[in-house]
N, C-alpha and C positions, 0 to 999 in steps of 0.2 A: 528583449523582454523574454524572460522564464513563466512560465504557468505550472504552476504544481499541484497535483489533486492525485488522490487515493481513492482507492475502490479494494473489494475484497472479493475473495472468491472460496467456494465452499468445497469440498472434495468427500466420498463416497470410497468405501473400497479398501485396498492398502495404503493408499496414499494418506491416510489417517496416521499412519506411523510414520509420517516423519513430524518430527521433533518442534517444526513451527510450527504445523494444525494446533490451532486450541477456540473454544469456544467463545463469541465476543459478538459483539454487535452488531447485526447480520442485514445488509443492505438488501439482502438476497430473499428474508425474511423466514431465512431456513436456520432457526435456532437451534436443532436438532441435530445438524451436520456441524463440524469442524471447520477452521478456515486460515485464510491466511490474508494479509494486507499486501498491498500490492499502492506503491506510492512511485507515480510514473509524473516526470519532470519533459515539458515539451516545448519547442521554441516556440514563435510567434506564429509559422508557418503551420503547426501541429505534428510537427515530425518531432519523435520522443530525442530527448538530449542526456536521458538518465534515469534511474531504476533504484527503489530500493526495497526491499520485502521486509516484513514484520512479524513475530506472531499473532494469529489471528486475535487474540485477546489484548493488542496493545489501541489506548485510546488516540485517537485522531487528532487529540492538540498534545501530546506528548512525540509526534513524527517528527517536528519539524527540526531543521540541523541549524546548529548553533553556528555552526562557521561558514561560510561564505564559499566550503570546496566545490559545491552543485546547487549554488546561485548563480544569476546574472544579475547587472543590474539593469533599471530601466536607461533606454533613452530619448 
């Protein structure tokens, strides 16, 4: 079994300029800052099995991957 969940993270500084910060939905509740998603895939045990980052402004039911490359299935 896979578990898949996102979080995002906000950044300050020059880290602004790179080309994923953008402004979006802020779990962080820092609307003011830039960000980026952060969609981390982990086995049963909680050791990560997989990674994918977004830009900050992408929505949370548009992440998920249509193909089966960084799924498991249950058993």
């Amino acid at each position: 079994m896979l578990l898949y969940d996102l979080t995002s993270t906000y950044v300050e500084g020059t880290a602004e300029e790179n080309p994923m910060m953008r402004r979006g939905y802020s779990r962080d509740h820092r609307p003011d800052c830039e960000q980026l998603v952060l969609a981390l895939i982990v086995n049963q045990d909680g050791f990560p099995f997989s990674y994918e980052l977004f830009d900050g402004n992408r929505a949370d039911v548009s992440t998920g991957r249509s193909d089966s490359s960084h799924r498991g299935t249950e058993t």
